[in-house]
C-alpha positions as CSV (number, residue, x, y, z in Angstrom):
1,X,67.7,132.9,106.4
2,X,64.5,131.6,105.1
3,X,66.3,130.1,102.3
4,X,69.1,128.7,104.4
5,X,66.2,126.8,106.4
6,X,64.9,125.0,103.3
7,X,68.4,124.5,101.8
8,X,70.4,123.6,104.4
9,X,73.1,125.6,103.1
10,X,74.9,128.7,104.9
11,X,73.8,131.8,104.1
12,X,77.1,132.4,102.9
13,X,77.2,129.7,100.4
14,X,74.2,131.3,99.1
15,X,74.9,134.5,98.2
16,X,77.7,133.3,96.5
17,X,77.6,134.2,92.6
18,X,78.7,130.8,90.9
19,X,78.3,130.9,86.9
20,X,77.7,128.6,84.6
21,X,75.2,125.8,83.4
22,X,74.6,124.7,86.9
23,X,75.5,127.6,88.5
24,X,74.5,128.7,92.0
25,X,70.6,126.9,92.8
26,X,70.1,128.1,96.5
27,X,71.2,131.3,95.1
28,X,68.6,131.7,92.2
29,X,66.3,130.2,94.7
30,X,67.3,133.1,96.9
31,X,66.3,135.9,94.4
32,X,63.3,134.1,93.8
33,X,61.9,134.2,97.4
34,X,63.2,137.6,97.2
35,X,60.8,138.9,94.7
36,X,58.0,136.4,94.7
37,X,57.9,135.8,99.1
38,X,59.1,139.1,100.3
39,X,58.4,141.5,97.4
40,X,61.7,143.3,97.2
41,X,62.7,144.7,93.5
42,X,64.8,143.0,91.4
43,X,67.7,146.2,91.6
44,X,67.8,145.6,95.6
45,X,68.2,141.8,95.5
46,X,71.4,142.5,92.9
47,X,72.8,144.2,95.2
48,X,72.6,141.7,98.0
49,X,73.6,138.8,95.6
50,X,76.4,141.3,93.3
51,X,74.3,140.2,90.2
52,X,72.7,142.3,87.6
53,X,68.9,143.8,87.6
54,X,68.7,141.4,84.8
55,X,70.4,138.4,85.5
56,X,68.0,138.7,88.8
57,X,65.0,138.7,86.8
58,X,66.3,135.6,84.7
59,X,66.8,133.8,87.6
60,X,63.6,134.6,89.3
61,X,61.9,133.1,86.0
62,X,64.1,130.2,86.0
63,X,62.9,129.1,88.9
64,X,59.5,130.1,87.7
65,X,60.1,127.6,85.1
66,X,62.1,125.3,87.0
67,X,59.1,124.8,89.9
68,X,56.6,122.9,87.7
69,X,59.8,120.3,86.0
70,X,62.3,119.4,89.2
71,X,61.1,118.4,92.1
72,X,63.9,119.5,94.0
73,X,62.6,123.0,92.9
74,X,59.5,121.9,93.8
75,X,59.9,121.1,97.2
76,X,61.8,124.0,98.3
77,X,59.4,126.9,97.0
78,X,56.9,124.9,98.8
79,X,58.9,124.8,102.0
80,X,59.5,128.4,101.4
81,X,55.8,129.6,101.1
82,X,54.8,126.4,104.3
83,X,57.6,128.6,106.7
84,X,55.2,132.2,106.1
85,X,51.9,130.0,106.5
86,X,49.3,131.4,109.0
């Protein structure tokens, strides 16, 4: 939901599992928050988006990588972490 909220996009539409270059972004951004926001393993977050342990944990550091180049990236991490301020 949280990533919905910053996306726009359906929750849906982000779970989906799209390959290639451009692949799915509101879904790595997903596993991302996952890890990083909410602290759930890597294995759990598979599940929930039907991708590997491992193809979680490249995604999560894609976005890693991805934050500090594209300001789309950017922006929604920071959105993400500005919905769970105090």
């Amino acid at each position: 939901q949280d990533v919905s909220a910053v996306t726009g996009l359906t929750v849906e539409v982000i779970i989906a599992n799209q390959r290639g270059p451009v692949g799915n972004q509101s879904n790595w951004l997903a596993a991302w928050w996952m890890s990083r926001g909410i602290g759930i393993d890597h294995g759990q977050i598979g599940r929930v988006l039907n991708a590997s342990q491992q193809t979680v944990s490249k995604r999560v550091a894609l976005v890693e990588r991805r934050r500090g180049e594209d300001a789309k990236f950017a922006a929604w991490t920071t959105a993400l972490w500005g919905l769970h301020t105090i």
